[in-house]
N, CA, C and O of each residue as an XYZ file, in Angstrom:
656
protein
N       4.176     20.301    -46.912
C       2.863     19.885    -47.362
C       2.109     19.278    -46.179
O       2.687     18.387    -45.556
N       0.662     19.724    -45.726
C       0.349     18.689    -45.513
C      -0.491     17.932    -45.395
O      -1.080     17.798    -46.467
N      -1.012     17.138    -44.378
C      -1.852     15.779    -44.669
C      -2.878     15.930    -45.462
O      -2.574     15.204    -46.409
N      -3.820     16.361    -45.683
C      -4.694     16.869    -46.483
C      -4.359     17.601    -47.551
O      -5.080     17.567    -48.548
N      -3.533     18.162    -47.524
C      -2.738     18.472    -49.120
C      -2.303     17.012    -49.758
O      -2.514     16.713    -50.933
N      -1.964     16.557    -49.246
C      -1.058     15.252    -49.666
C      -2.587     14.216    -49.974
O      -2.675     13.566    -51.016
N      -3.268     14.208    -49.326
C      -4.766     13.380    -49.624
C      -5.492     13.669    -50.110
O      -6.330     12.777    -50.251
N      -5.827     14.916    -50.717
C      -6.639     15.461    -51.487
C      -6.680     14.978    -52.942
O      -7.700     14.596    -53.516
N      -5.288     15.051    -53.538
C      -5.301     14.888    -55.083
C      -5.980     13.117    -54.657
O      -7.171     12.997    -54.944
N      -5.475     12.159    -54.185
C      -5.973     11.048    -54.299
C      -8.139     10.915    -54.073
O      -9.038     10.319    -54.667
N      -8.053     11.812    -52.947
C      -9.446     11.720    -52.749
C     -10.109     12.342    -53.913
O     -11.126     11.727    -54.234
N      -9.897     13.173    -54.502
C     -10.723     13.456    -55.681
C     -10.665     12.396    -56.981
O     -11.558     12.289    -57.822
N      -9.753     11.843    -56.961
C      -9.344     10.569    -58.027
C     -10.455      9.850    -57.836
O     -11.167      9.546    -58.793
N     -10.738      9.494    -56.603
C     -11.219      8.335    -56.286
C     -12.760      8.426    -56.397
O     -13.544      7.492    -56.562
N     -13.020      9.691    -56.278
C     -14.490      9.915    -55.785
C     -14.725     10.548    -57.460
O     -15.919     10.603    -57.755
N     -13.930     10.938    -58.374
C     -14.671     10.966    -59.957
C     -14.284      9.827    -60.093
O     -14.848      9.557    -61.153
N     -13.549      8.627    -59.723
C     -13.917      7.647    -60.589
C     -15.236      6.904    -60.173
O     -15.909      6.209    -60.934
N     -15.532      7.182    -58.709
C     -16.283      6.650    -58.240
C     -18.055      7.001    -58.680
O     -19.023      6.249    -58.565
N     -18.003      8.200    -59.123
C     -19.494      8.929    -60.299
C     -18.957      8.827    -61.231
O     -19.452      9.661    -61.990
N     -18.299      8.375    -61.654
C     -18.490      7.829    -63.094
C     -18.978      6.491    -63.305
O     -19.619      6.166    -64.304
N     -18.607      5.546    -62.153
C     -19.404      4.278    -62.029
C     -21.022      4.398    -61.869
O     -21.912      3.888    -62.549
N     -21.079      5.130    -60.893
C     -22.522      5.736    -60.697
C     -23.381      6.186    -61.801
O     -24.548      5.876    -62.041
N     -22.621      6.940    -62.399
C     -23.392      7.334    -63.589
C     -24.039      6.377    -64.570
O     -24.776      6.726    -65.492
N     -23.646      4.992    -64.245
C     -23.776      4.418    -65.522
C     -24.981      3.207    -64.790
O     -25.692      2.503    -65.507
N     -25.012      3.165    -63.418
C     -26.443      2.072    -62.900
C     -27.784      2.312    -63.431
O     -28.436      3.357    -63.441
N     -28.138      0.878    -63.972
C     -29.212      1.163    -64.877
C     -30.343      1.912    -63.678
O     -30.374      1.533    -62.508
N     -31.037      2.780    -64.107
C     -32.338      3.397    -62.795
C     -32.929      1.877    -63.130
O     -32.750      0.997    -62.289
N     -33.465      1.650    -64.071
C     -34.675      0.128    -64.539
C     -34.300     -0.849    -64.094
O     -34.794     -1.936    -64.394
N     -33.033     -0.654    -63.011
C     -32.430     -2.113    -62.809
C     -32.358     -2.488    -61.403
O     -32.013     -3.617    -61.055
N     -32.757     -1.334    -60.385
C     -32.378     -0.585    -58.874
C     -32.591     -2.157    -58.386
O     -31.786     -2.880    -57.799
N     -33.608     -2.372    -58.716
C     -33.734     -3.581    -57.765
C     -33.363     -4.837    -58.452
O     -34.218     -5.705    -58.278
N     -32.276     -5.241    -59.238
C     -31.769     -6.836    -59.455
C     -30.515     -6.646    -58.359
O     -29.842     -5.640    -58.135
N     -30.458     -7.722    -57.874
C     -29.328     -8.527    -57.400
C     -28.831     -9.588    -57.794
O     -29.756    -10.396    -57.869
N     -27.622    -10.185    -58.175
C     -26.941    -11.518    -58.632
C     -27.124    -12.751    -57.571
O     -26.864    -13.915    -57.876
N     -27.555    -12.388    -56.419
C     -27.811    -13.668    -55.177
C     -28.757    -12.777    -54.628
O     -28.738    -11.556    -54.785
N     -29.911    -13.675    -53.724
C     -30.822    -13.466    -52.782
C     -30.319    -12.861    -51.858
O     -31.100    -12.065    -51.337
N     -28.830    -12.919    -51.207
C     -28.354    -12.192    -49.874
C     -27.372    -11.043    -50.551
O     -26.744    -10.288    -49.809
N     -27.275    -10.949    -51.873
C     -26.647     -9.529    -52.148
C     -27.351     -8.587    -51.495
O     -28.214     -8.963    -50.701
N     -27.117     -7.188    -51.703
C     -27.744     -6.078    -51.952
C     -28.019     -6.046    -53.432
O     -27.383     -6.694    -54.263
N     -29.339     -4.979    -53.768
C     -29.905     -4.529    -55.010
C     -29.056     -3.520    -55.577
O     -28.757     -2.509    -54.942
N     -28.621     -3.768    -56.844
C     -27.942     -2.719    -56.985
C     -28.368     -1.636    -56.968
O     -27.547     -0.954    -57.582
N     -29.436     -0.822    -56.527
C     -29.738      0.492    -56.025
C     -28.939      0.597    -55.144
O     -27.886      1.234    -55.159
N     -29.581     -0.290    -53.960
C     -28.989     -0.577    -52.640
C     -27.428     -0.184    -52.404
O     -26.881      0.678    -51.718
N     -27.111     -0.868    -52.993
C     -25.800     -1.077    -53.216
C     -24.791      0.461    -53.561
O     -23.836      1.024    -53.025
N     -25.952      0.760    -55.162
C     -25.055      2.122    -55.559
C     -25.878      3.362    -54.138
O     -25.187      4.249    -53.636
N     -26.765      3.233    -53.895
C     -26.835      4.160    -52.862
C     -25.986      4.110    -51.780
O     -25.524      5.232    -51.573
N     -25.574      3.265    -50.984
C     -24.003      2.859    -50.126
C     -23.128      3.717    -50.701
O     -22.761      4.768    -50.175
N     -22.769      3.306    -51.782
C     -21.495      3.932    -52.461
C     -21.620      5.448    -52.249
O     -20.730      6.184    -51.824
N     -22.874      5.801    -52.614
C     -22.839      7.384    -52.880
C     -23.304      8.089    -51.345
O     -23.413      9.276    -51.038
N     -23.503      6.970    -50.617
C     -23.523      7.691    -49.181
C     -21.898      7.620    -48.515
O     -21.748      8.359    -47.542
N     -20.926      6.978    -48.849
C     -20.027      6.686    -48.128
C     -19.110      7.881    -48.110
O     -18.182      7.680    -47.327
N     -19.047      9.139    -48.745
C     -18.482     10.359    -48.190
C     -19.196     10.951    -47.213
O     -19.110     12.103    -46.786
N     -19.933     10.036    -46.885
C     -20.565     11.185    -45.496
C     -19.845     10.726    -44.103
O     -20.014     11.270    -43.011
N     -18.985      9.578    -44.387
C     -18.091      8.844    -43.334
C     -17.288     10.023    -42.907
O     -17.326     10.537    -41.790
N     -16.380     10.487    -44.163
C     -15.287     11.429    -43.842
C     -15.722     12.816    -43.326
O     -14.836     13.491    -42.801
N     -16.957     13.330    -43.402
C     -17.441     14.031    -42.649
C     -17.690     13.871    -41.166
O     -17.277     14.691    -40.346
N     -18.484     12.621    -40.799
C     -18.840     12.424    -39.551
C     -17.378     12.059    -38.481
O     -17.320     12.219    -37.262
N     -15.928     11.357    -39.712
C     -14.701     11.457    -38.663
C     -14.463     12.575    -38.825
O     -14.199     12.861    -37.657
N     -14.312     13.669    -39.477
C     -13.756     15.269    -39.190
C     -14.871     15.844    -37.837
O     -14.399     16.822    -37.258
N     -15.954     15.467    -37.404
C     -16.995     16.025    -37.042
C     -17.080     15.941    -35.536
O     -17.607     16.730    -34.752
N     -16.426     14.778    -35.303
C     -16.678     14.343    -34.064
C     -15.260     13.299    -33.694
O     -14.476     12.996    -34.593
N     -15.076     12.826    -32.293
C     -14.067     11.953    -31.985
C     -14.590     10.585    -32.286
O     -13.800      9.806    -32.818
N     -15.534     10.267    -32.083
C     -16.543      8.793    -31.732
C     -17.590      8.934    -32.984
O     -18.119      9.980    -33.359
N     -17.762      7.593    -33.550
C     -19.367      7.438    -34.531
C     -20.000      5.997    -33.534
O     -19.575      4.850    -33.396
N     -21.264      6.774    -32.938
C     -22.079      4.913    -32.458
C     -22.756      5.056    -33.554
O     -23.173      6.140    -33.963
N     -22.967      3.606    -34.294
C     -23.483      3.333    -35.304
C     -24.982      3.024    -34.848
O     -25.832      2.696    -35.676
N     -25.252      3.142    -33.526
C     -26.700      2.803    -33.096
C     -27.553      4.310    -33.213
O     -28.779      4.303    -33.104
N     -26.692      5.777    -33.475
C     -26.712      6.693    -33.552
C     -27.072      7.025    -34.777
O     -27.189      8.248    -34.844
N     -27.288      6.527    -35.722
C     -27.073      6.580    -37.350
C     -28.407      6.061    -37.723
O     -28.802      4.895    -37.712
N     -29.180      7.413    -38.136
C     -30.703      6.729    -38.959
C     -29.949      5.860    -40.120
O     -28.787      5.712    -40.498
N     -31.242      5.363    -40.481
C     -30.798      4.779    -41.834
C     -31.040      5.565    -43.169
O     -31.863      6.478    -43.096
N     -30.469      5.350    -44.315
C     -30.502      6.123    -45.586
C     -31.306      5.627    -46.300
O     -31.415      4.401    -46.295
N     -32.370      6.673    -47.394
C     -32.982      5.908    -48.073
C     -32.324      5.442    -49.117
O     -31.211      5.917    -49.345
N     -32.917      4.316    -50.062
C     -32.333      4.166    -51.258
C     -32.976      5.176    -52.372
O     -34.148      5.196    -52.748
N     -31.819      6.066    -52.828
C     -32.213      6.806    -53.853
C     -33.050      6.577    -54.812
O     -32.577      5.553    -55.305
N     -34.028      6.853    -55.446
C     -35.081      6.101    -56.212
C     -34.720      6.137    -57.975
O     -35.021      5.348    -58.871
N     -34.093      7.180    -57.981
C     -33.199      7.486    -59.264
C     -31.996      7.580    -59.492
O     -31.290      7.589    -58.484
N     -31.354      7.675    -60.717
C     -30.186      7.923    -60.322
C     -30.107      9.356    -60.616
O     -29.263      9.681    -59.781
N     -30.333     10.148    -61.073
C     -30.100     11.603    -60.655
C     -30.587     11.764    -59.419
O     -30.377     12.944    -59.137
N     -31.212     11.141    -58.376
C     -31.225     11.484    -56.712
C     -29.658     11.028    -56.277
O     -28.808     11.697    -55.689
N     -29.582      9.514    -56.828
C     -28.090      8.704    -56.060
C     -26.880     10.033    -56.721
O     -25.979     10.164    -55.892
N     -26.681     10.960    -57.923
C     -25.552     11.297    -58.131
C     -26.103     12.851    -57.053
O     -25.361     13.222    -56.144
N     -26.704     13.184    -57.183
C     -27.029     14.723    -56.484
C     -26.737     13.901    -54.668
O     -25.969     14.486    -53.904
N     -27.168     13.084    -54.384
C     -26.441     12.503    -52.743
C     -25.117     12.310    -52.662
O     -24.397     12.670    -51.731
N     -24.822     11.788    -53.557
C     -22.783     11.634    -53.577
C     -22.706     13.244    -54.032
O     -22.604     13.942    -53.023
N     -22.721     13.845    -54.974
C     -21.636     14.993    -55.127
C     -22.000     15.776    -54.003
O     -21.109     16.455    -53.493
N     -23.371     15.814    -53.424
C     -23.179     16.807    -51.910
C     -22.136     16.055    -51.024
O     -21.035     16.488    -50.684
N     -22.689     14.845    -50.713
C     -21.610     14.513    -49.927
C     -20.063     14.421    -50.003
O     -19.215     14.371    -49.112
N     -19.972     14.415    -51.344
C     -18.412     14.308    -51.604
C     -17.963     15.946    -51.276
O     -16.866     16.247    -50.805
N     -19.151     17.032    -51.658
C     -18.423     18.325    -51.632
C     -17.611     18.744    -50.368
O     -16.544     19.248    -50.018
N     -18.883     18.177    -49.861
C     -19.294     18.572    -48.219
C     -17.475     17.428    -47.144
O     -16.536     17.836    -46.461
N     -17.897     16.073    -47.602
C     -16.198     15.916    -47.249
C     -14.930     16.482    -47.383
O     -13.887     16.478    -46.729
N     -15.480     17.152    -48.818
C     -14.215     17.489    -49.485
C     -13.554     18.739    -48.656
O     -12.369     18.890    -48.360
N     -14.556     19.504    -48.399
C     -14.220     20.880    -47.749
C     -13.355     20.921    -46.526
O     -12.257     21.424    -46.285
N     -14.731     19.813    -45.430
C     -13.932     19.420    -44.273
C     -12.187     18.895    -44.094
O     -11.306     19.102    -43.260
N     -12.282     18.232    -45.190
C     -11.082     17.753    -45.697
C      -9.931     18.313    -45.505
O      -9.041     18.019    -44.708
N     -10.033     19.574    -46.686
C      -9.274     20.285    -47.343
C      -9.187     21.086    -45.940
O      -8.121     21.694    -46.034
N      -9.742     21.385    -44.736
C     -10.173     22.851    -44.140
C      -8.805     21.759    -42.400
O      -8.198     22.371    -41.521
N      -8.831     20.331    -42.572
C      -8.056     19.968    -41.461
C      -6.704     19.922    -40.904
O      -5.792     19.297    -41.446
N      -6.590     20.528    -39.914
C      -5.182     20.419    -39.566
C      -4.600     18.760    -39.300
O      -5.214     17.792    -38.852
N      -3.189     18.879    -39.766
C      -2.144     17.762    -39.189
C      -2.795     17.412    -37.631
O      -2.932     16.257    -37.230
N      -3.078     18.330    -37.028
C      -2.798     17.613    -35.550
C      -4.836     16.951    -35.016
O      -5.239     16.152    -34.170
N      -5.713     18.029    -36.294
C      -7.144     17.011    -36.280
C      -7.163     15.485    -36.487
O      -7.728     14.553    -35.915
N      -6.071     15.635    -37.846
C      -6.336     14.504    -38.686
C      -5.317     13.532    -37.856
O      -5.722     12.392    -38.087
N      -4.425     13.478    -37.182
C      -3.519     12.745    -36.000
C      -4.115     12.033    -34.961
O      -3.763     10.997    -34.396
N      -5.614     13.171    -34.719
C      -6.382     12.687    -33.106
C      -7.024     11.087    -33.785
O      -7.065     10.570    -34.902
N      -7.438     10.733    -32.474
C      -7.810      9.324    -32.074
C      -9.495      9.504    -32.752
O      -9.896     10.666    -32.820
N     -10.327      8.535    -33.174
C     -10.753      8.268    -33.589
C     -11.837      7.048    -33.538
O     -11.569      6.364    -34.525
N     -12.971      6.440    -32.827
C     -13.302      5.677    -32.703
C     -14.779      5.410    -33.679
O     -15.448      6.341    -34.126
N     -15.088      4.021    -33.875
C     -16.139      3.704    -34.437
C     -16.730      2.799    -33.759
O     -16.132      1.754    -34.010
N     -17.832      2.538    -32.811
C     -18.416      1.458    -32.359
C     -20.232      1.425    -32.811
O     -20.958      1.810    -33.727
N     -20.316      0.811    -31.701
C     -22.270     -0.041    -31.830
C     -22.543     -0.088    -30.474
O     -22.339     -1.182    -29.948
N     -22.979      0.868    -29.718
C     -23.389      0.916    -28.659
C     -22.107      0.532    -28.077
O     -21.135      1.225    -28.378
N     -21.874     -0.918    -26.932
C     -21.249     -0.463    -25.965
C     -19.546     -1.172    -26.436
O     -18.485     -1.151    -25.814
N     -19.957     -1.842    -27.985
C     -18.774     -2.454    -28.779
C     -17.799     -1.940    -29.629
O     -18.152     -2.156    -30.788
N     -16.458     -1.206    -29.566
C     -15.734     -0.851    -30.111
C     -15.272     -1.616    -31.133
O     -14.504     -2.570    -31.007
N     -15.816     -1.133    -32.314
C     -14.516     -1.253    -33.496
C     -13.621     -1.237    -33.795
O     -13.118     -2.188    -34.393
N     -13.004     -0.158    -33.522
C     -11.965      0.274    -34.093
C     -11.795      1.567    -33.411
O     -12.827      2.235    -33.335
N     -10.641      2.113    -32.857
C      -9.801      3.475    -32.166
C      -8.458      3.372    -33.209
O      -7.709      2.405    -33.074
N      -8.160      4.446    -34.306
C      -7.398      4.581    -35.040
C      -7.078      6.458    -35.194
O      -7.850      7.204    -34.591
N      -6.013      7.018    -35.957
C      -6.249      8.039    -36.111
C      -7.146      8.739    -37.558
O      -7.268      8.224    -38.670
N      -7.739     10.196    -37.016
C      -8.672     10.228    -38.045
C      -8.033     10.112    -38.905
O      -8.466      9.010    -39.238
N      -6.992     10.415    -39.922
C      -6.313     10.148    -41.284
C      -6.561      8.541    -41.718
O      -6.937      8.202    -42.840
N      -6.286      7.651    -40.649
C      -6.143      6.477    -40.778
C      -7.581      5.435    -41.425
O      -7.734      4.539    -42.255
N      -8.679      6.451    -40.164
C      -9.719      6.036    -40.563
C     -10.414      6.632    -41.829
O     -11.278      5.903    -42.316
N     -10.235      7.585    -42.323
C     -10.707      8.111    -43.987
C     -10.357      7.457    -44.723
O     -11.122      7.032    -45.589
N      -8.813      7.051    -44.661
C      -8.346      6.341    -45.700
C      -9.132      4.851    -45.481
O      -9.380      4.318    -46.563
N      -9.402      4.376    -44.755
C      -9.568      2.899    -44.314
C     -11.041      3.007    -44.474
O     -11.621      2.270    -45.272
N     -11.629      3.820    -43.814
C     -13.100      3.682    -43.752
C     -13.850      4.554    -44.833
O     -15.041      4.307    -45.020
N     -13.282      5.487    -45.506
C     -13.955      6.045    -46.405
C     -13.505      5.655    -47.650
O     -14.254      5.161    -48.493
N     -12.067      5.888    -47.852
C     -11.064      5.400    -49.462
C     -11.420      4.337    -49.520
O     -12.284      3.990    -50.325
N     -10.817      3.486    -48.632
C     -10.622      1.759    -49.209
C     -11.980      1.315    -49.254
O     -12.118      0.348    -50.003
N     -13.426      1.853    -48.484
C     -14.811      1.573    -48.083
C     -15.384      1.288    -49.754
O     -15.929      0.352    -50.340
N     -14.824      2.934    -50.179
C     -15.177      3.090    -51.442
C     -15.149      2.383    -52.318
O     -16.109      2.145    -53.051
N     -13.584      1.717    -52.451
C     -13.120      0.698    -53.440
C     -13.651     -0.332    -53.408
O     -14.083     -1.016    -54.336
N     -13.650     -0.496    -52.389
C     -14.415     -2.323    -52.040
C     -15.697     -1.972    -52.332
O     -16.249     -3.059    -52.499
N     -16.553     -1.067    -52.504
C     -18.370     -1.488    -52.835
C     -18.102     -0.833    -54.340
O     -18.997     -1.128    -55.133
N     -17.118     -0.061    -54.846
C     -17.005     -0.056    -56.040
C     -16.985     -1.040    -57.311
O     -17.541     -1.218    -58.395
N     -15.818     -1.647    -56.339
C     -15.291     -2.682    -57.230
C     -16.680     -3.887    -57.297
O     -17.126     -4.373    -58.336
N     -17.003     -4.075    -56.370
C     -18.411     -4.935    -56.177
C     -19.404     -4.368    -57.060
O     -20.126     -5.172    -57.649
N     -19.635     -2.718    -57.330
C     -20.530     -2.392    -58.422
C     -20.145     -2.246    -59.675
O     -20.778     -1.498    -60.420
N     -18.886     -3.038    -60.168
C     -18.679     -2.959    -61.339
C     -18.962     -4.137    -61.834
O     -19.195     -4.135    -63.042
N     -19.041     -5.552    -61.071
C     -18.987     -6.708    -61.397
C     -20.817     -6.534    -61.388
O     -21.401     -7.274    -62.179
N     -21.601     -5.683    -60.610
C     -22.803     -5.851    -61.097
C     -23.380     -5.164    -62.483
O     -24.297     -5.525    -63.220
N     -22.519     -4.074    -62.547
C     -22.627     -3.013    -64.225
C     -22.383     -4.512    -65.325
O     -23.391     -4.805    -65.967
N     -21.518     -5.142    -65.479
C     -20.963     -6.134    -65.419
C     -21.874     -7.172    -66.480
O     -21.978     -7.381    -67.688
N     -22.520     -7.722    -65.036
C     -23.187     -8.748    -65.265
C     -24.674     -8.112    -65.786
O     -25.590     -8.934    -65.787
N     -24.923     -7.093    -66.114
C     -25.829     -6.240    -66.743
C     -25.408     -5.850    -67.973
O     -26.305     -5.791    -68.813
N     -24.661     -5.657    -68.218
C     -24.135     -5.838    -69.743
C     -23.978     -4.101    -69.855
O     -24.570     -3.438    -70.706
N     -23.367     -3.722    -69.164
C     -23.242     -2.569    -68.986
C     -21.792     -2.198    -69.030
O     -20.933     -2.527    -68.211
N     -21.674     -1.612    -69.888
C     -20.003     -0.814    -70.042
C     -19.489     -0.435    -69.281
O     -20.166      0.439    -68.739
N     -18.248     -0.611    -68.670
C     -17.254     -0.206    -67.823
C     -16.858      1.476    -68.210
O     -16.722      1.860    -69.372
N     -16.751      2.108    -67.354
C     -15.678      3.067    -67.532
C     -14.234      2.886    -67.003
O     -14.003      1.866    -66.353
N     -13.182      3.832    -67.231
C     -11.787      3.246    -67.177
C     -11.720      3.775    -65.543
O     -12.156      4.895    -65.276
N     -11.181      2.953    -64.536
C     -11.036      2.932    -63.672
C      -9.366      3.322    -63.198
O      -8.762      4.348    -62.885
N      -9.112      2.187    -63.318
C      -7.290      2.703    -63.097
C      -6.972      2.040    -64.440
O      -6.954      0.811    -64.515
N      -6.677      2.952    -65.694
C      -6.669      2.608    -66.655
C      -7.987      2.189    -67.421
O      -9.072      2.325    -66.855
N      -7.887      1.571    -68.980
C      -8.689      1.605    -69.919
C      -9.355      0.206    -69.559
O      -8.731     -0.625    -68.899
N     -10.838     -0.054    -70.085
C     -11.474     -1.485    -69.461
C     -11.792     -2.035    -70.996
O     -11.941     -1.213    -71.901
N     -11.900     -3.627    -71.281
C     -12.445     -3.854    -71.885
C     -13.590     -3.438    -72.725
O     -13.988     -3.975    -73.759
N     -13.983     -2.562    -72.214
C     -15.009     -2.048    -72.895
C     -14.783     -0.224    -73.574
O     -15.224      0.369    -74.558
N     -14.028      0.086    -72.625
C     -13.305      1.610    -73.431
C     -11.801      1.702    -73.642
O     -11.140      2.002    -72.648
N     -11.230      1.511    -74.668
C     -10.049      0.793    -75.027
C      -9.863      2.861    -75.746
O     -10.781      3.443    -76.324
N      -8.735      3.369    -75.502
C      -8.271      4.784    -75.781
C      -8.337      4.714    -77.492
O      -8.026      5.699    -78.162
């Protein structure tokens, strides 16, 4: 098997559970935040649904300068925010599925002009910078669905609010 065989079933887990969260941000709500220095949850769910474009740009290249990187708009709807994630998720997905063991092995860097981040291998960094990226602004947009009075979907397992 390999690396991308072996990461695939998880990356698709992650990225329908991850539009299914999406699916459910109020559009009427894009702009509340719970603190002045949050992000809006537009803001916020637009991040989320841009963050498969990570695993593209490490299949794409050795190096990301982040000084290199326009900025994204915030989707104005949410049928814009889910049509930006499922391209991007497709579009990872392919690259994904299409990499050899010895792509996904090479070195890997992320900096800001002349400041290194991080030099890891690309496998290392998908999982780290795209998987776990995911979870962490996920999990942050559920506590805002949340505090909106907005129903959970089942994430890893059934939520208070959708009981089987």
């Amino acid at each position: 098997m390999t690396i991308s065989e072996a990461l695939l079933p998880e990356y698709d887990h992650e990225m329908a559970t991850t539009r299914r969260l999406l699916e459910r941000v109020p559009e009427a709500r894009f702009e509340w935040r719970p603190h002045e220095r949050s992000m809006t949850i537009g803001k916020l769910a637009g991040h989320l649904a841009g963050i498969p474009f990570w695993c593209t740009a490490t299949l794409d290249a050795t190096e990301l300068d982040l000084d290199t990187m326009p900025m994204q708009p915030t989707p104005a709807t949410r049928a814009d925010l889910l049509a930006v994630f499922d391209a991007k998720v497709a579009k990872a997905r392919a690259g994904l599925a299409a990499a050899s063991d010895p792509e996904l092995l090479a070195p890997w860097t992320l900096k800001k002009g002349g400041q290194v981040f991080f030099t890891m291998p690309r496998i290392s960094a998908i999982r780290s910078f795209v998987m776990n990226h995911s979870i962490h602004h996920r999990g942050q947009l559920s506590v805002y669905l949340r505090l909106n009075d907005v129903p959970l979907p089942p994430i890893y397992g059934p939520t208070a609010d959708e009981q089987p």
